[in-house]
DRENKEVEX-452210 format. One record per atom (N, C-alpha, C): residue number from 1; atom name; residue in one letter; x, y, z. Coordinates in pm, 1 decimal. Layout:
BEGIN
+-----+------+------+----------+----------+----------+
! pos ! site ! code !        u !        v !        w !
+-----+------+------+----------+----------+----------+
! NUM !   CA !    A !        X !        Y !        Z !
...
+-----+------+------+----------+----------+----------+
//
This chain:
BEGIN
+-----+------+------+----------+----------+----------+
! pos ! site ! code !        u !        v !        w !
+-----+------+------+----------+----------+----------+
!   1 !    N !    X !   4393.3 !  14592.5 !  13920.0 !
!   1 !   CA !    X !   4270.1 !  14531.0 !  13964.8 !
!   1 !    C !    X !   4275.0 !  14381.7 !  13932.1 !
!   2 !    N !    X !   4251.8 !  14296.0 !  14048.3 !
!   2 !   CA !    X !   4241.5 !  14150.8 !  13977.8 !
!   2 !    C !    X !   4161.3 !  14080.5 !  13903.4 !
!   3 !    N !    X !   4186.4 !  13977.8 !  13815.5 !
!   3 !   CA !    X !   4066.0 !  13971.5 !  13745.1 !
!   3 !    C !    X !   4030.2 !  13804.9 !  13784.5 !
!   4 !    N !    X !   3934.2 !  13794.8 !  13810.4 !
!   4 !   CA !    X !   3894.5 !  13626.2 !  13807.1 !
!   4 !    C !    X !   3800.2 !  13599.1 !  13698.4 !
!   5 !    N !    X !   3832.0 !  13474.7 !  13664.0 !
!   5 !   CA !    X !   3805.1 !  13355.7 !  13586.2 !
!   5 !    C !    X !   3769.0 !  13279.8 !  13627.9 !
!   6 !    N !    X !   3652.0 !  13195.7 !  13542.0 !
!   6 !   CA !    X !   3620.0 !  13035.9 !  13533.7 !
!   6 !    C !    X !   3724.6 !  12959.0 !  13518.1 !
!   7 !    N !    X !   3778.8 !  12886.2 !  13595.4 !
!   7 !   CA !    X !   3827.0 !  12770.3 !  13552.7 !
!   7 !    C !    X !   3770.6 !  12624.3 !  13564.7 !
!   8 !    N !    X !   3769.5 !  12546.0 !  13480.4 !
!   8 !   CA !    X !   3688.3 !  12415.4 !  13492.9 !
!   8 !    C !    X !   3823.8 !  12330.0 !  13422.2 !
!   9 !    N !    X !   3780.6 !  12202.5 !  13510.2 !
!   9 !   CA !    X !   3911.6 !  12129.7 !  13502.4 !
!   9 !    C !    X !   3913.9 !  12013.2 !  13350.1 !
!  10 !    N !    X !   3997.5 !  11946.5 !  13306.8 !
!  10 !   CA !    X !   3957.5 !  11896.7 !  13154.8 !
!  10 !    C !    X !   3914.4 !  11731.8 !  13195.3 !
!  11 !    N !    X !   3925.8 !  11721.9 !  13119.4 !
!  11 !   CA !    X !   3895.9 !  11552.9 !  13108.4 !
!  11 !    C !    X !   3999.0 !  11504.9 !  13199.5 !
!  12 !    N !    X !   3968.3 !  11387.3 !  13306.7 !
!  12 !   CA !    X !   4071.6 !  11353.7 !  13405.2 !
!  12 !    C !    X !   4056.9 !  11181.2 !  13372.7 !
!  13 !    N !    X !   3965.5 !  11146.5 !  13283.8 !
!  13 !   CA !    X !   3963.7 !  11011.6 !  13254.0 !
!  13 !    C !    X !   4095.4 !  10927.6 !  13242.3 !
!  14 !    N !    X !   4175.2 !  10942.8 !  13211.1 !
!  14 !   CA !    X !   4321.0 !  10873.0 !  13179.3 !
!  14 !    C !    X !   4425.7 !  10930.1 !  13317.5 !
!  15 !    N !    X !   4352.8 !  10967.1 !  13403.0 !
!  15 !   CA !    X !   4469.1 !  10985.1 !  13532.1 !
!  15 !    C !    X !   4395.1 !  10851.1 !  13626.0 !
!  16 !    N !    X !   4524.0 !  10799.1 !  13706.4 !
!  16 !   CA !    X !   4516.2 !  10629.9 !  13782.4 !
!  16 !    C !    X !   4370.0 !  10702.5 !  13858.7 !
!  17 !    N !    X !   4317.5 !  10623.1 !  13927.5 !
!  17 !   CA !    X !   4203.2 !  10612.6 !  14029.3 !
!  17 !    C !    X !   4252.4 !  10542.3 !  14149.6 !
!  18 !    N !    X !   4238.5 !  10589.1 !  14255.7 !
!  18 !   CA !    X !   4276.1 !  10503.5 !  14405.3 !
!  18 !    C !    X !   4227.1 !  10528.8 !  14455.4 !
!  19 !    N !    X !   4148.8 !  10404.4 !  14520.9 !
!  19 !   CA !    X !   4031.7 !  10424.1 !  14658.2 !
!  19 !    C !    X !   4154.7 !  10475.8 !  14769.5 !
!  20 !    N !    X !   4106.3 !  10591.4 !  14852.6 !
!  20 !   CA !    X !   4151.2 !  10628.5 !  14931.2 !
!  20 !    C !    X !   4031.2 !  10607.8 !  15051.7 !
!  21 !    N !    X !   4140.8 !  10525.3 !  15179.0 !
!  21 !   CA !    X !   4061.8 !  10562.3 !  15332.9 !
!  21 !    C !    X !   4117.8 !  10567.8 !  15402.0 !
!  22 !    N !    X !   4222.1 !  10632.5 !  15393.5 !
!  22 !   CA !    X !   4292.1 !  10732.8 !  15464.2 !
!  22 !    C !    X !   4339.6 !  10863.9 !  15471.9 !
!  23 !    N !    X !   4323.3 !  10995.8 !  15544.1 !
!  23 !   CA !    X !   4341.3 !  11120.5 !  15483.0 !
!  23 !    C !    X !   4426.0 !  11201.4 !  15597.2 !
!  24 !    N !    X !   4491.7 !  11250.5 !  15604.3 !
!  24 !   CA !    X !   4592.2 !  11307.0 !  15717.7 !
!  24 !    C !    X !   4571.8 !  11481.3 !  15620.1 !
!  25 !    N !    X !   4553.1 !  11545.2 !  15721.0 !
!  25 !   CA !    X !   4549.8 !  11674.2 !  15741.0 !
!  25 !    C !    X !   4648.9 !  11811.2 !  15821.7 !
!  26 !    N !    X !   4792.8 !  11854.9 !  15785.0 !
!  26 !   CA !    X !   4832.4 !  11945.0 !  15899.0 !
!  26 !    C !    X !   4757.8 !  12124.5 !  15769.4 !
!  27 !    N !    X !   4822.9 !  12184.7 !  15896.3 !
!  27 !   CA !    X !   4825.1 !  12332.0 !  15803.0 !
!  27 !    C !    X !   4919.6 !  12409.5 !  15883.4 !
!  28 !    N !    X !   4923.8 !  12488.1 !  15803.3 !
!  28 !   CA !    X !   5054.8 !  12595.6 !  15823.3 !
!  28 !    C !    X !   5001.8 !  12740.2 !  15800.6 !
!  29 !    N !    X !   5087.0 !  12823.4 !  15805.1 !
!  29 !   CA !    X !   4950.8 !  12981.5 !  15853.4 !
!  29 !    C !    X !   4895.9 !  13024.8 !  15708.4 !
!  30 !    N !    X !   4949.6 !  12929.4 !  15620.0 !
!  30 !   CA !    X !   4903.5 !  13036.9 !  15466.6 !
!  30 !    C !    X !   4783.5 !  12891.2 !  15372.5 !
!  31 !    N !    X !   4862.1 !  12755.2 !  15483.7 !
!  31 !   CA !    X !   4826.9 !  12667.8 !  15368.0 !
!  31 !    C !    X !   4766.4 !  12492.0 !  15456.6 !
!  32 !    N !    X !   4715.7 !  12423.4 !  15364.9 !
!  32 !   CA !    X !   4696.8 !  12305.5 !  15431.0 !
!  32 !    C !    X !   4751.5 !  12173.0 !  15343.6 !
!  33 !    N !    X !   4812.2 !  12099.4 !  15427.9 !
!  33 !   CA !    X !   4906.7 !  12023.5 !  15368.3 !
!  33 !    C !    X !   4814.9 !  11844.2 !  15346.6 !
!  34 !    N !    X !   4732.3 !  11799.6 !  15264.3 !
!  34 !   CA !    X !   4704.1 !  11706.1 !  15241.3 !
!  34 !    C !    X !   4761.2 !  11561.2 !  15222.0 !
!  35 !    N !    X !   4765.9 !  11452.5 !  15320.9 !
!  35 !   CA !    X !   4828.2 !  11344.1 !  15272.2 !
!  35 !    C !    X !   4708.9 !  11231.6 !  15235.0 !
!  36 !    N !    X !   4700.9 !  11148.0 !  15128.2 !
!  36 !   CA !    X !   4578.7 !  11049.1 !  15120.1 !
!  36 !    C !    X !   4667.0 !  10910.7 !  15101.5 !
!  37 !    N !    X !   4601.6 !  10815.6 !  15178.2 !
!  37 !   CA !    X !   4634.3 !  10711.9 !  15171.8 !
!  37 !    C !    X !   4526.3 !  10550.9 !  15190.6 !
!  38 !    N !    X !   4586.6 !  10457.7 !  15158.8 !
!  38 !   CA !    X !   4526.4 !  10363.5 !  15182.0 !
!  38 !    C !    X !   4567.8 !  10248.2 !  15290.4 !
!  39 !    N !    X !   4484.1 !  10163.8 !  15378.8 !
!  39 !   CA !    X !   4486.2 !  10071.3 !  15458.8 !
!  39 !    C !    X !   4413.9 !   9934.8 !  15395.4 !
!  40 !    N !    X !   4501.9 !   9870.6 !  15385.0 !
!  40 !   CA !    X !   4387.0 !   9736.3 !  15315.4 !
!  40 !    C !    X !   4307.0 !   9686.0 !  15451.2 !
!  41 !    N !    X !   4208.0 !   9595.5 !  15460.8 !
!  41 !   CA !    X !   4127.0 !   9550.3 !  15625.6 !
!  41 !    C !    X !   4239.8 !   9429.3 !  15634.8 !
!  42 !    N !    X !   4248.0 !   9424.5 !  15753.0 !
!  42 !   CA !    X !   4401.9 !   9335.0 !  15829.2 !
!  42 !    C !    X !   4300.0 !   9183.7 !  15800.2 !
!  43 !    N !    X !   4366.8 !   9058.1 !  15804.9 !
!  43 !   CA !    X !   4359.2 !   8981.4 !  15843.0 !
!  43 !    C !    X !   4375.8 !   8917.8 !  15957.4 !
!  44 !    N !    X !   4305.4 !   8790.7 !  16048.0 !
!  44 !   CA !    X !   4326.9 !   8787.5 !  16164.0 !
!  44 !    C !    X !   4501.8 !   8779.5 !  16247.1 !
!  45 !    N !    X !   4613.2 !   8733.4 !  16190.0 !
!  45 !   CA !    X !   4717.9 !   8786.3 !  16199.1 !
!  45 !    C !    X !   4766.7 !   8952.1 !  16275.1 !
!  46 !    N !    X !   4751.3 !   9001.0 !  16143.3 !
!  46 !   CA !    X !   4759.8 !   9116.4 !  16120.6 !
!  46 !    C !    X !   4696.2 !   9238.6 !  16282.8 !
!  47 !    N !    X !   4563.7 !   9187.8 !  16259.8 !
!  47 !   CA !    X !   4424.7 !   9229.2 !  16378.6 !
!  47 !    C !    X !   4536.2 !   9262.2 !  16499.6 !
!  48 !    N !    X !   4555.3 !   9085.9 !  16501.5 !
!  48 !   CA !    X !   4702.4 !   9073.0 !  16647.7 !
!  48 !    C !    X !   4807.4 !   9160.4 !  16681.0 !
!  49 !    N !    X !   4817.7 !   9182.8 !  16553.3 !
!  49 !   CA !    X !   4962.2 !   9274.6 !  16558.3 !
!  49 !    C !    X !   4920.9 !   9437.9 !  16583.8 !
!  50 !    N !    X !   4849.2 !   9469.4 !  16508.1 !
!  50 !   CA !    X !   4795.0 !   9600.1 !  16530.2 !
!  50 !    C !    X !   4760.3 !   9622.6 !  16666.5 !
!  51 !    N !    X !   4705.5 !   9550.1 !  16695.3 !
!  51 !   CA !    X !   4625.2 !   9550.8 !  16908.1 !
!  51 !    C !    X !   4734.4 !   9579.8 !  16958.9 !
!  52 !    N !    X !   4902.6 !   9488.0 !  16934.1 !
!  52 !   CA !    X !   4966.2 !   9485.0 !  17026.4 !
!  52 !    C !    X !   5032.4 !   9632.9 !  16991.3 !
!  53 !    N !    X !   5096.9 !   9686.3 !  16929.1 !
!  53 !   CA !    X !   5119.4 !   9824.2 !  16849.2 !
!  53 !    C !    X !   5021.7 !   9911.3 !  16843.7 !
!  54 !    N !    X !   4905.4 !   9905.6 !  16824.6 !
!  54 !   CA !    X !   4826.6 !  10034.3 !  16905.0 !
!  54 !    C !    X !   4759.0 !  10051.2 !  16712.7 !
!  55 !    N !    X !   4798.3 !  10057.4 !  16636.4 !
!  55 !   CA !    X !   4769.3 !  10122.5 !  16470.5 !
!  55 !    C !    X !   4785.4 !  10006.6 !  16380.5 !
!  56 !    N !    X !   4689.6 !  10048.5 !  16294.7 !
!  56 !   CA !    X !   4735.8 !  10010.0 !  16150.7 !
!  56 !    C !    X !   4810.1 !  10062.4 !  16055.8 !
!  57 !    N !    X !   4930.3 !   9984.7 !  16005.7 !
!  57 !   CA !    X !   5019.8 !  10130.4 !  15937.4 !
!  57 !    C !    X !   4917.2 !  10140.1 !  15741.4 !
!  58 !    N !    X !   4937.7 !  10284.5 !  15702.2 !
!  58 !   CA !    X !   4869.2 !  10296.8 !  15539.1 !
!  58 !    C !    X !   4968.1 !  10356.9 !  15504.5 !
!  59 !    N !    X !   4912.3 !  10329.9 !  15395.2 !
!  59 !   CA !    X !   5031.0 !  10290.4 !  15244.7 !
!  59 !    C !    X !   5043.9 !  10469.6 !  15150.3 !
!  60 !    N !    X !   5078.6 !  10543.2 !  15228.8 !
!  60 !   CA !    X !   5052.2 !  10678.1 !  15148.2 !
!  60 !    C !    X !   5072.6 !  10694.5 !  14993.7 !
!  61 !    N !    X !   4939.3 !  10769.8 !  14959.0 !
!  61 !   CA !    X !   4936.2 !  10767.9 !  14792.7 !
!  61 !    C !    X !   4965.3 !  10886.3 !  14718.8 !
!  62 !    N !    X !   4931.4 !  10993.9 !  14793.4 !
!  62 !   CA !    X !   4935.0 !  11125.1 !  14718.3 !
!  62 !    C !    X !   4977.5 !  11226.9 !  14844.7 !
!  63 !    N !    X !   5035.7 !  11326.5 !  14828.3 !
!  63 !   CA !    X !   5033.3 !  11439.5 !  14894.2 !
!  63 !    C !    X !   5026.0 !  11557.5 !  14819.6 !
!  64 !    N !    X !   4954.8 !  11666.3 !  14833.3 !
!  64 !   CA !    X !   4909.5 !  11781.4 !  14789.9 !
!  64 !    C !    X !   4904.0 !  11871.2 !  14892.7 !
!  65 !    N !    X !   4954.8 !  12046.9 !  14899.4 !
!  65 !   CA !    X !   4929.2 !  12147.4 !  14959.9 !
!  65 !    C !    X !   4790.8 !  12218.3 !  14885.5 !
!  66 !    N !    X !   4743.1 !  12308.4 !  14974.7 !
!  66 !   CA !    X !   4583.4 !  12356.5 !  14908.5 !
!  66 !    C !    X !   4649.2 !  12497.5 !  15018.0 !
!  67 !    N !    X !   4621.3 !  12679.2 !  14943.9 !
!  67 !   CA !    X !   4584.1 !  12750.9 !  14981.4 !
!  67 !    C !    X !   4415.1 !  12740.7 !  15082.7 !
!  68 !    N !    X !   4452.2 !  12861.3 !  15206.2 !
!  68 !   CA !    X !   4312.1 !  12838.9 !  15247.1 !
!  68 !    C !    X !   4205.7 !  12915.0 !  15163.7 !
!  69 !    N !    X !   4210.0 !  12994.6 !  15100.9 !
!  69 !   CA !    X !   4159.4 !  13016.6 !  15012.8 !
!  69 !    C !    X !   4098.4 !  12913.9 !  14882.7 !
!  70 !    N !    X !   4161.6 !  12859.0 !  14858.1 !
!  70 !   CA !    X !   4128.6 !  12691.5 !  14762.5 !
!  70 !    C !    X !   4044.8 !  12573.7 !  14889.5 !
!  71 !    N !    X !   4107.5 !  12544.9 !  15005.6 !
!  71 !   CA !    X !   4074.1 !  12502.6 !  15102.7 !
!  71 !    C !    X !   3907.6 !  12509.8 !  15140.7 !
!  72 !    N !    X !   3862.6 !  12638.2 !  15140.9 !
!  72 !   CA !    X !   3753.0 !  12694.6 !  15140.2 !
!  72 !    C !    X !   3630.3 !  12662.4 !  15013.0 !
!  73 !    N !    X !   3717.6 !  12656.8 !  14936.7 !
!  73 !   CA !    X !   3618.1 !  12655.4 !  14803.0 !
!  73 !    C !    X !   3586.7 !  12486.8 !  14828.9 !
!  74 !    N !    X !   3689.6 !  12398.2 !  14867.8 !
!  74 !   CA !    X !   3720.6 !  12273.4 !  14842.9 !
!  74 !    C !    X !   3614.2 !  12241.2 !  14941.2 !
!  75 !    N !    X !   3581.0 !  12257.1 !  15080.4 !
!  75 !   CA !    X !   3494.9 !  12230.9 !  15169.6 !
!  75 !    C !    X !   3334.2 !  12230.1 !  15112.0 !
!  76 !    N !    X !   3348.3 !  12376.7 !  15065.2 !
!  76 !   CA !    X !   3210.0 !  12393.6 !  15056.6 !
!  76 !    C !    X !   3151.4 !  12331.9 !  14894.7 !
!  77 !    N !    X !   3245.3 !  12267.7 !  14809.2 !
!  77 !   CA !    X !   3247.2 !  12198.1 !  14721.1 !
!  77 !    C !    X !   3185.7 !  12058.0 !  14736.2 !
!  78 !    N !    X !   3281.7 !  12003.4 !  14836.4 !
!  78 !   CA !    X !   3265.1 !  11873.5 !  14909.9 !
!  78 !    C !    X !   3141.5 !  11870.6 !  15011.7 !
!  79 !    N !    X !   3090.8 !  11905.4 !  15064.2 !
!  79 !   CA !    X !   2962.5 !  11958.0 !  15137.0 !
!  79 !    C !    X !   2875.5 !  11954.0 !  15064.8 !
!  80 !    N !    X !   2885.3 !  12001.7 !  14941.8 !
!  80 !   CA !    X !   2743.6 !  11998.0 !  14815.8 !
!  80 !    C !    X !   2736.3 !  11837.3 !  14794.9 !
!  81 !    N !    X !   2837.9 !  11794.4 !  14736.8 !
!  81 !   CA !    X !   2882.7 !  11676.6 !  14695.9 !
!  81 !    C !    X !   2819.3 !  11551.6 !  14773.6 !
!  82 !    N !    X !   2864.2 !  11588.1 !  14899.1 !
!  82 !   CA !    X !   2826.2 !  11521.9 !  15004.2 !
!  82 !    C !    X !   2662.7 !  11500.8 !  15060.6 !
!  83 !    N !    X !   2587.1 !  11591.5 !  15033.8 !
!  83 !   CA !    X !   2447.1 !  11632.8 !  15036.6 !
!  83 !    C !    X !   2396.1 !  11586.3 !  14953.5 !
!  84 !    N !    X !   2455.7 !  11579.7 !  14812.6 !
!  84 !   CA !    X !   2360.1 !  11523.8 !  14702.4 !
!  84 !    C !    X !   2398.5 !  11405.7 !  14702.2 !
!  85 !    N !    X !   2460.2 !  11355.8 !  14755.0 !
!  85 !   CA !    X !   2490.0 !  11210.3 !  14698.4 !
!  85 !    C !    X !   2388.2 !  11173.6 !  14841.7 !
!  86 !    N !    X !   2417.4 !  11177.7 !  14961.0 !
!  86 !   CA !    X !   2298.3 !  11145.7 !  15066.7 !
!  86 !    C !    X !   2188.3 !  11133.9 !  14981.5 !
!  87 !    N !    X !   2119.3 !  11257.8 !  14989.4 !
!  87 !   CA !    X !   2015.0 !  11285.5 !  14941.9 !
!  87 !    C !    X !   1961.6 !  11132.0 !  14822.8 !
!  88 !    N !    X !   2031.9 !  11128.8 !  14730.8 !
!  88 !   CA !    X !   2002.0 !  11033.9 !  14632.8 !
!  88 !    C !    X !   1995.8 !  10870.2 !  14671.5 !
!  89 !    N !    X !   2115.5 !  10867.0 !  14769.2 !
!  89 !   CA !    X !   2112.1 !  10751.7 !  14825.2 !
!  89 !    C !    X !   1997.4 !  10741.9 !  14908.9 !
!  90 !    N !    X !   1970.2 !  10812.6 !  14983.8 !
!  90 !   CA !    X !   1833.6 !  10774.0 !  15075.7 !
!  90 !    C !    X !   1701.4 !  10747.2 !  14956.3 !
!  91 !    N !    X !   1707.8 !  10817.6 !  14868.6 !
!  91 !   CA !    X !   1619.5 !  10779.0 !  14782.1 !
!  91 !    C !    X !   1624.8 !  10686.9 !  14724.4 !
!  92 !    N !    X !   1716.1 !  10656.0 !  14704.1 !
!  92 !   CA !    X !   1702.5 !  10479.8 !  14640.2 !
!  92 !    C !    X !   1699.8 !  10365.9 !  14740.1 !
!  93 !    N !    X !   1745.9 !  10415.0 !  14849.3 !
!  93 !   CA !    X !   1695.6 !  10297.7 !  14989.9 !
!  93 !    C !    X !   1602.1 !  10311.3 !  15010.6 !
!  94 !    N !    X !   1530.6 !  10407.3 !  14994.5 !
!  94 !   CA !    X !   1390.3 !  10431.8 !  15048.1 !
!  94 !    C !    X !   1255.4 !  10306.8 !  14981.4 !
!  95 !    N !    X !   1187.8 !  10334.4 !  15031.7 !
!  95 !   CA !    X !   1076.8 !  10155.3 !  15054.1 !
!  95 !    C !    X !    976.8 !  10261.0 !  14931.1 !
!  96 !    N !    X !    935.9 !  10236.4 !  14827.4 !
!  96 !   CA !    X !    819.0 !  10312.0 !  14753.2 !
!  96 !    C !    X !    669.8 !  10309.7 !  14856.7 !
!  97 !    N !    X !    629.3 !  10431.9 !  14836.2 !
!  97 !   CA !    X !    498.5 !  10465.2 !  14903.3 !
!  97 !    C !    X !    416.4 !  10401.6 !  14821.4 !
!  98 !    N !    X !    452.2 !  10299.2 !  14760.4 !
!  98 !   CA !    X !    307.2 !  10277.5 !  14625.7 !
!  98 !    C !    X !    212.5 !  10200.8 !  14610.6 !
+-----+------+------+----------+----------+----------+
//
């Protein structure tokens, strides 16, 4: 019989931090293959070059596989995440009724 557990993750304070805005997504029949990366904003140069080439190239930072099973948890994780942070932000943009 299987048994599940809590797991909660430890202190991640001392691992690097990287703004990521870039995220590439494939999957495969068991799994989904995560790439994150970054694009710095082009300069007008740059702008030129990209138009004529079609893209901006990013600087890949991490790659990670995720079961869909983990995949799943990860969505509906990120969805909460995503809701409360809205949520809070509109409240602090918001004009006081007072």
């Amino acid at each position: 019989m299987p048994v599940t557990l809590d797991v909660r993750l430890a202190d991640a304070s001392n691992l690097p931090l990287h703004h990521v805005n870039v995220v590439g997504i494939r999957f495969a029949r068991n799994e989904f293959f995560v790439t994150l990366g970054v694009v710095m904003p082009p300069d007008l140069p740059e702008i030129a070059a990209a138009q004529q080439v079609g893209y901006l190239e990013a600087q890949p930072v991490f790659r990670f596989a995720l079961s869909c099973e983990t995949m799943e948890k990860f969505l509906a994780m990120a969805a909460g995440q995503y809701d409360q942070q809205t949520k809070l932000t509109d409240q602090l943009n918001s004009p006081d009724d007072k």
